[in-house]
N, C-alpha and C positions, 0 to 999 in steps of 0.2 A: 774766145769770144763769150762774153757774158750774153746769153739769152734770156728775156723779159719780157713774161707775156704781160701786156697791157690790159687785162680784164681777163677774169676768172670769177663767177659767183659761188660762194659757200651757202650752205644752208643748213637749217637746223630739219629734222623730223616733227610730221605734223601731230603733236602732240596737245594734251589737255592741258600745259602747263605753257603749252608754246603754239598754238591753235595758227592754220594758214587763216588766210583771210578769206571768207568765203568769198563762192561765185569765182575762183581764180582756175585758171585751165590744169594747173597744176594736181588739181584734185581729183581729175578724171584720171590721175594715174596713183598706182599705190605708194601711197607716204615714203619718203625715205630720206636721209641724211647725207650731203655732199660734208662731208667734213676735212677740215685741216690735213690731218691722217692721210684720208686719201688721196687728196691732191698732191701733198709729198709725195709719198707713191708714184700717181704718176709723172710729176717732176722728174723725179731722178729718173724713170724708166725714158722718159723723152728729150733728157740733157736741157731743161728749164733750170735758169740759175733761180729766176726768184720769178714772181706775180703780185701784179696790182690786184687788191682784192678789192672785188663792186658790190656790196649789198644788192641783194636781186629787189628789182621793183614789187615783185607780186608778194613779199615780205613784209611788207611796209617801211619806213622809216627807221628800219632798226640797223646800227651798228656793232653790238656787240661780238658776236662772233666770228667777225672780220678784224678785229681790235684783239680780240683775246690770242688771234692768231697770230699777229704781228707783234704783241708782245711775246710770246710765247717763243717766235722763229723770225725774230726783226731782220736777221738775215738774208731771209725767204720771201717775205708777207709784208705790203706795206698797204694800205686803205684810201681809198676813194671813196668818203661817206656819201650815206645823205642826210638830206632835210629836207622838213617841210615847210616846204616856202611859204605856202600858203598859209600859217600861219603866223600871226603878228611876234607870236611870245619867239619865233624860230630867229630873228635878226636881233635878239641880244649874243644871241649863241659866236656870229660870224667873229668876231675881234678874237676870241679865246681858243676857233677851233685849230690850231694846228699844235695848241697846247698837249692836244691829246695824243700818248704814244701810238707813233705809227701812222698817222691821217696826216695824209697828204695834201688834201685836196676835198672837193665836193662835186658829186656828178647827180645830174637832173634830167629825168624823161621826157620828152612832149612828144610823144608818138602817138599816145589816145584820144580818143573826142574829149575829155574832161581836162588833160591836162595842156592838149595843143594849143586851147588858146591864151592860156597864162603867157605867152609870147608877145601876144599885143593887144590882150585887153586890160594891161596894167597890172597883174597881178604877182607877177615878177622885174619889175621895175627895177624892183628897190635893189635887187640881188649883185646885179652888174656891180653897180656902183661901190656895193659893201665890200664883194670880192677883189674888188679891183685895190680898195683901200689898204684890204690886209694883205694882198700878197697870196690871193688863193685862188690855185690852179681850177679852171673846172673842166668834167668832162658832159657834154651835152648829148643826148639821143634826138635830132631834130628833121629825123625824114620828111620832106612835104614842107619845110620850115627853111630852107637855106634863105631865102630871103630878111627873112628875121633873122635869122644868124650874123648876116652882114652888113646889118643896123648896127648890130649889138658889138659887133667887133669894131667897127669905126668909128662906133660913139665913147668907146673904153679901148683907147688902147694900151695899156695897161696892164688889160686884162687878159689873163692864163687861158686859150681856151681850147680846148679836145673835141673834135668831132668824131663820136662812137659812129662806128660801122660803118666807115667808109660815107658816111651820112647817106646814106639808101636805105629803100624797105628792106627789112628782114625777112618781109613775106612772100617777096615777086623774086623770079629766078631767073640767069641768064636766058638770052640779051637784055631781055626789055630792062631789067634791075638796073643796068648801067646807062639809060637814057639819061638819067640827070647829072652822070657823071662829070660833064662838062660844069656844069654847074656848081659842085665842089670845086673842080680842081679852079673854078675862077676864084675863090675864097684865097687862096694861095698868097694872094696880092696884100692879104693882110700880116704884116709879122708874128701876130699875137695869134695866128689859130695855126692847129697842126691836126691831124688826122689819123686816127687808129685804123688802118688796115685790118681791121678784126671779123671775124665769124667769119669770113669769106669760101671757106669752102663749101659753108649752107647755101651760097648763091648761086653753085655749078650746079649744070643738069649732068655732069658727067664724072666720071670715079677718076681717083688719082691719076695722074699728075695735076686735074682740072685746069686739063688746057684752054678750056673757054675765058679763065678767066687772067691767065696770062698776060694781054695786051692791055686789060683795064689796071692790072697793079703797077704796070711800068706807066700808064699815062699820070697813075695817083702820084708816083715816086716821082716824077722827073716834076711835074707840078708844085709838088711842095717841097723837094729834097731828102732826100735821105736821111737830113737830120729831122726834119719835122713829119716824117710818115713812121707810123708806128705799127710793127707785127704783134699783134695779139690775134686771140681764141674763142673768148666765149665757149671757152670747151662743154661745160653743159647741153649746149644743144648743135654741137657738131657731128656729123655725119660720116666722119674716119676717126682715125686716133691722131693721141695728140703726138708720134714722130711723125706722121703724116701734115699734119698744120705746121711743123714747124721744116718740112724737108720741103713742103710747098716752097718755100722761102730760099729754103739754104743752097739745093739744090738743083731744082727745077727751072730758076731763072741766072740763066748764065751771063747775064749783062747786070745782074747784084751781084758784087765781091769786094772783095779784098774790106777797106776802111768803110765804105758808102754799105755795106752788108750790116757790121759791128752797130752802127748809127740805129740803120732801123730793125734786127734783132733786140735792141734792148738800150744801147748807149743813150739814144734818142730820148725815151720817154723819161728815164733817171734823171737823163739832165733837166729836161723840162719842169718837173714835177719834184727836183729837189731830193734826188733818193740816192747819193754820191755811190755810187760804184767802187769797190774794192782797187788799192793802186794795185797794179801786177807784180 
């Protein structure tokens, strides 16, 4: 079984040549480098065949080092950039971006008060449409926003699209986190959107096996299917290790196996996102 975490951020050290962006939470801790290197590392120690690599938000706009990595280990590392939408020069960009080795696709935040309302006060319009045109996957951050999600998939259907985090707060923890769970899984009805299963052990209030959160991963999986529900990590801000995120899965839930396991371990998100999986 090829295993495929669906999001992993890299980062650079906050340097004077490479400066964070101020005011970002990141800074209240001391600078340091998620690099390539070590994400390998822990790959192989947690039996990850490969990682979508996501440019971290609080970085800004930048793809380099998620690109340098994918060429570097295309085997390993494939890219879900970004952009910026909000700017006009950013949709010359859309026709040419899968030219770039290794980008798959393009993933976009609306979690914060600045960027939440680019969803319906026009300011991401044009995007749908662009993406829809060229044949690129996207992956959305849209807690508080499922409704606008389910404009945007009925009006494009056409269009590629990934709901990061289970679509929930990142910030609220079990039960209350899975109140709008229903609410995803109705999205389900649309062909075009599919679901990362990701960060989810941040969500438990309780240590491994996090059995609280057991009955909401089988309502996401039976909801959208096993091809369309995707395991990932967000390992940077996870709260075990990463054989822990991935035995969450493998192990713990004895109603995933055999083929419907494969799917959403990694077969899933490859297919989706064009990233052909090795024949056996």
């Amino acid at each position: 079984m090829h295993i495929v975490d669906s999001q992993v951020h890299i980062w650079g050290a906050d340097t004077p040549d490479r400066p964070w962006p101020p005011g970002r939470a990141h800074q209240a801790q001391k600078p340091y480098p998620v690099t390539k290197d070590m994400l390998l590392g822990e790959m192989d120690a947690a039996g990850v065949s490969r990682v979508v690599l996501v440019p971290p938000s609080w970085e800004g706009d930048r793809n380099d080092l998620a690109l340098e990595a994918a060429r570097l280990h295309p085997d390993r590392f494939a890219v879900m950039g970004r952009l910026a939408l909000e700017r006009p020069e950013s949709r010359t960009l859309v026709a040419d971006w899968k030219t770039q080795p290794g980008m798959l696709g393009m993933r976009f935040t609306f979690h914060t008060d600045v960027q939440r309302p680019w969803l319906t006060d026009g300011t991401a319009d044009w995007l749908w449409p662009a993406a829809e045109r060229a044949g690129i996957p996207l992956m959305v951050l849209v807690p508080g926003s499922l409704d606008a999600l389910d404009r945007i998939a009925g009006r494009h259907p056409g269009l590629k699209l990934v709901i990061d985090h289970v679509g929930l707060s990142i910030r609220v923890k079990a039960p209350e986190v899975f109140d709008d769970l229903p609410a995803v899984c109705a999205l389900a009805r649309h062909p075009n959107v599919t679901v990362k299963a990701s960060g989810m052990p941040s969500l438990s209030t309780e240590g491994y096996p996090f059995r609280d959160l057991h009955p909401h991963i089988r309502a996401l999986v039976d909801a959208f299917g096993p091809r369309r529900a995707f395991w990932g990590t967000d390992l940077t801000r996870m709260p075990c290790t990463y054989r822990e995120c991935v035995d969450l899965f493998t192990k713990e839930l004895p109603w995933l196996k055999g083929e419907d396991l494969d799917w959403v371990m990694g077969r899933g998100v490859c297919e989706w996102l064009g990233w052909p999986l090795p024949v056996a």
